[in-house]
N, C-alpha and C positions, 0 to 999 in steps of 0.2 A: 777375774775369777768369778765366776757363778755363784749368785748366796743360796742357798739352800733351810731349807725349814723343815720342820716333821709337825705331822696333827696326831696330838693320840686319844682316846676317853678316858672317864676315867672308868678307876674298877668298883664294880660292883658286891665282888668278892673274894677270898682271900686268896684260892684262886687266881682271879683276872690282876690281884694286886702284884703277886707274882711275875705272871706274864709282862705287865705294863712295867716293872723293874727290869727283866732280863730287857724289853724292846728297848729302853733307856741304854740302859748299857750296851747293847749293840752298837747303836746308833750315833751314843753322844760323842765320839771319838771320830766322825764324822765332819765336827766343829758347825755343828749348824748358826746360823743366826741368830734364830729362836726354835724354842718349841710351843706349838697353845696346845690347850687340853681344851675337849668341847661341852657344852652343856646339853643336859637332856630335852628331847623335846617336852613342853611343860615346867619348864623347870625341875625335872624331875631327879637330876643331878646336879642339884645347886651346890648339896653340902659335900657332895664327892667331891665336885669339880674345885672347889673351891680349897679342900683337904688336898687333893693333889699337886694341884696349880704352888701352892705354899711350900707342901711338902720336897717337892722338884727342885721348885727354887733353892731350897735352903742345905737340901743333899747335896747337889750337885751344882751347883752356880751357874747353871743356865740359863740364859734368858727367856724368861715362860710369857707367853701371852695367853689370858684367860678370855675362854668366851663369856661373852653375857647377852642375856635377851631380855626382850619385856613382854613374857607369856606367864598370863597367870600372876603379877604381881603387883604391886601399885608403885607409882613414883617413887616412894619415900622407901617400901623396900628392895627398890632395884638399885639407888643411890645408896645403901646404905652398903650391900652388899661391892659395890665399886670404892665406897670406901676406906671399907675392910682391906680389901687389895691395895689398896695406896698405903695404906698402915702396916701392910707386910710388906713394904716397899714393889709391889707388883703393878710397874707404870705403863706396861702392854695390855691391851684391851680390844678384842674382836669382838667389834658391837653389831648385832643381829636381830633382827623382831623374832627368830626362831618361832616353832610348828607349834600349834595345839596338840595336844596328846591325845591320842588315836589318831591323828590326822584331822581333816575337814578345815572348813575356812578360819581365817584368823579372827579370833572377837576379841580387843582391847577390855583388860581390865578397867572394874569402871573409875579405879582412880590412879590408871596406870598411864605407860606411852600410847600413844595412837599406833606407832610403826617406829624401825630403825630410824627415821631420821629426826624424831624427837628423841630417844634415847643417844645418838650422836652430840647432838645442839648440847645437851645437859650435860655429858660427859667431857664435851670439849668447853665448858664454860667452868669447867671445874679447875683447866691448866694445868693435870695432873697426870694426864694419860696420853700414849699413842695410841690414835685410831686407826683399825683395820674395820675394810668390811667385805662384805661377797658380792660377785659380781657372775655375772650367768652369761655364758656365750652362748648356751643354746637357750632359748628361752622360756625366763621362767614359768611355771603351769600357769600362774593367775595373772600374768603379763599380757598385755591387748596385742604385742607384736614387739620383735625386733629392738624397736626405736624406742617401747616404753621401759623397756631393759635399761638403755643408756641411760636415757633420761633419768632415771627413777636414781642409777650409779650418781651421776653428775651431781645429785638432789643432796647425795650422802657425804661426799666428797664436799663438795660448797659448806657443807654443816659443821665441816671439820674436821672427816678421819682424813690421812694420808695416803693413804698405799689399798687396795683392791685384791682379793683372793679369789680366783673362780671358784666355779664348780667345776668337779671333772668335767673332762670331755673324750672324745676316744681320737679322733684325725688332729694334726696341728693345723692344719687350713682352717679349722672351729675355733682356735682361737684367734689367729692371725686376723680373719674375717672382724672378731667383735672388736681389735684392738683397733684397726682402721676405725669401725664406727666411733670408736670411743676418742677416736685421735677428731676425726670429723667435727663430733659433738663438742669438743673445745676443752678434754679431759686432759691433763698432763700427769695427773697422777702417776703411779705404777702401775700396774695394773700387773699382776704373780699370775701364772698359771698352775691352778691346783691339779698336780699329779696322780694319781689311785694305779699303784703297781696291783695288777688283777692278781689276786689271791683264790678266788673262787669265782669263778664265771657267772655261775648260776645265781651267788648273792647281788653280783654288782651289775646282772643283768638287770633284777629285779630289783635293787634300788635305784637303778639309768631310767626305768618308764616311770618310778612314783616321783623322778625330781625334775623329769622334762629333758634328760642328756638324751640327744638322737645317737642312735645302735646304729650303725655302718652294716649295711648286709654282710661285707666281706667280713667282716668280724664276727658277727655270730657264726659265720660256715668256718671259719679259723679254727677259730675255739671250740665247734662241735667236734671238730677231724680231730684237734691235739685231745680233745679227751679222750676219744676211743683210741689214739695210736699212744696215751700215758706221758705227753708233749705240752702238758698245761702249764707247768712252771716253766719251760726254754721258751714257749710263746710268749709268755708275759715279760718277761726279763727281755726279748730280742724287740718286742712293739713298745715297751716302755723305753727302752734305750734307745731305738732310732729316733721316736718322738720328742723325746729330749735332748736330740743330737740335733736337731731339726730346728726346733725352737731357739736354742744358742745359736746358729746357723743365724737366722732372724733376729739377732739381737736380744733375745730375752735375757735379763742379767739374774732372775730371780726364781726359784720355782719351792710351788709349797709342798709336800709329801705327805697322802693322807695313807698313813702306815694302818690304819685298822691296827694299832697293837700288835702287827707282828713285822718283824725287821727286817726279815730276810731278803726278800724281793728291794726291798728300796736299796737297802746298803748295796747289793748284786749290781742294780742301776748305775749307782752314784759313783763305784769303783768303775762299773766298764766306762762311764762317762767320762774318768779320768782326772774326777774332781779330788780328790785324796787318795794317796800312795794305796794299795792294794796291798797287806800285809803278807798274804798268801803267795805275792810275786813276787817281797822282796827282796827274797835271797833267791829269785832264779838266775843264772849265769847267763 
């Protein structure tokens, strides 16, 4: 059987706290493996993330993995914050160098990590966590090419996380492609292909060119036609599903779900996939 995962944020407010409750409950009846909740660029949802990640866990007994990055902080308060989590018994850990806020290039606090793979080394010398980390099939913006993608993986993995999450992608031959190189490069790891059931085209257009994912011509003319013919939700649920039909096809045993906080497209996915009983169908004769 397929494992299955969901990404959610956290909320901002009371509002989005709402939202990210009902998306829980949709979803967790799904039986995922885990759920992570992600951190802001900046740290700038350290104590969201960190309220949520706890709060999940202890509602619902799920298995939460918390993001953590080393933007904007120093050694002593990124370890202390990984601490915390180990103290609310939280032994999942998706370790990231994550973004400056506004954007722009990365500058290392000055008594902070260099990059992910010193925040891995520290966390994985603690014997307290599973490491997760991100892995880019198309290549990342400040990456020299292809090959420093891998390598840079391999770097992270050697340090001590276990298992690889991409970035979206839109074709499965984008993934299929980095999984080779990565089998090439001497990686055994996992390596999860992260999933983004398209919710709004126009959002996830514009965050595919700020994160480096290549746009497939046919997909943008797709999804310009299903908006004006009112077909943008049967699009996304019919390309999300074959691609995820495609990938099991190829062996993938694992896939991660970035729900943006709302459930409906993933669950839509995960039932046509076949992966848990579809409630709606099970009293059809």
């Amino acid at each position: 059987m397929t494992r299955i995962s969901f990404e959610f944020f956290p909320p901002k407010s009371l509002q989005a706290s709402f939202r990210l409750w009902d998306t829980l409950n949709a979803l967790s009846p799904l039986s995922p493996d885990y759920v992570s909740v992600t951190y802001g660029a900046g740290g700038t949802t350290r104590k969201l993330t960190h309220e949520a990640v706890t709060t999940i866990s202890k509602s619902t007994g799920l298995r939460v993995a918390a993001h953590l990055t080393c933007v904007e902080a120093s050694r002593a308060e990124t370890m202390e914050i990984a601490e915390s989590y180990a103290e609310a018994g939280i032994t999942d850990i998706v370790a990231l160098r994550g973004d400056m806020p506004g954007g722009g290039t990365f500058v290392p606090h000055a008594e902070g990590f260099r990059d992910s793979v010193e925040l891995i080394e520290a966390l994985a010398a603690t014997g307290k966590f599973t490491l997760r980390v991100g892995a880019y099939p198309d290549r990342h913006p400040e990456a020299a090419d292809e090959r420093a993608d891998v390598d840079y993986l391999k770097r992270k993995l050697d340090a001590g996380a276990t298992e690889a999450i991409t970035q979206f992608f839109f074709e499965t031959e984008t993934f299929l492609r980095f999984r080779d190189r990565c089998m090439a490069a001497g990686i055994t790891a996992p390596i999860v292909p992260g999933i983004l059931p398209i919710e709004n085209w126009k959002g996830v257009r514009k965050f595919a060119k700020s994160c480096g994912t290549v746009i497939p011509a046919w997909v943008d003319r797709a999804f310009d036609a299903a908006q004006r013919d009112g077909r943008s939700e049967l699009l996304a649920t019919a390309l999300c599903t074959e691609m995820c039909s495609d990938l099991r096809a190829e062996g993938v045993e694992a896939m991660h779900f970035y729900t943006l906080n709302k459930p409906d497209l993933t669950r839509d996915v995960v039932h046509a996939l076949g992966l848990v009983p579809d409630p709606a169908l099970q009293n059809v004769a």
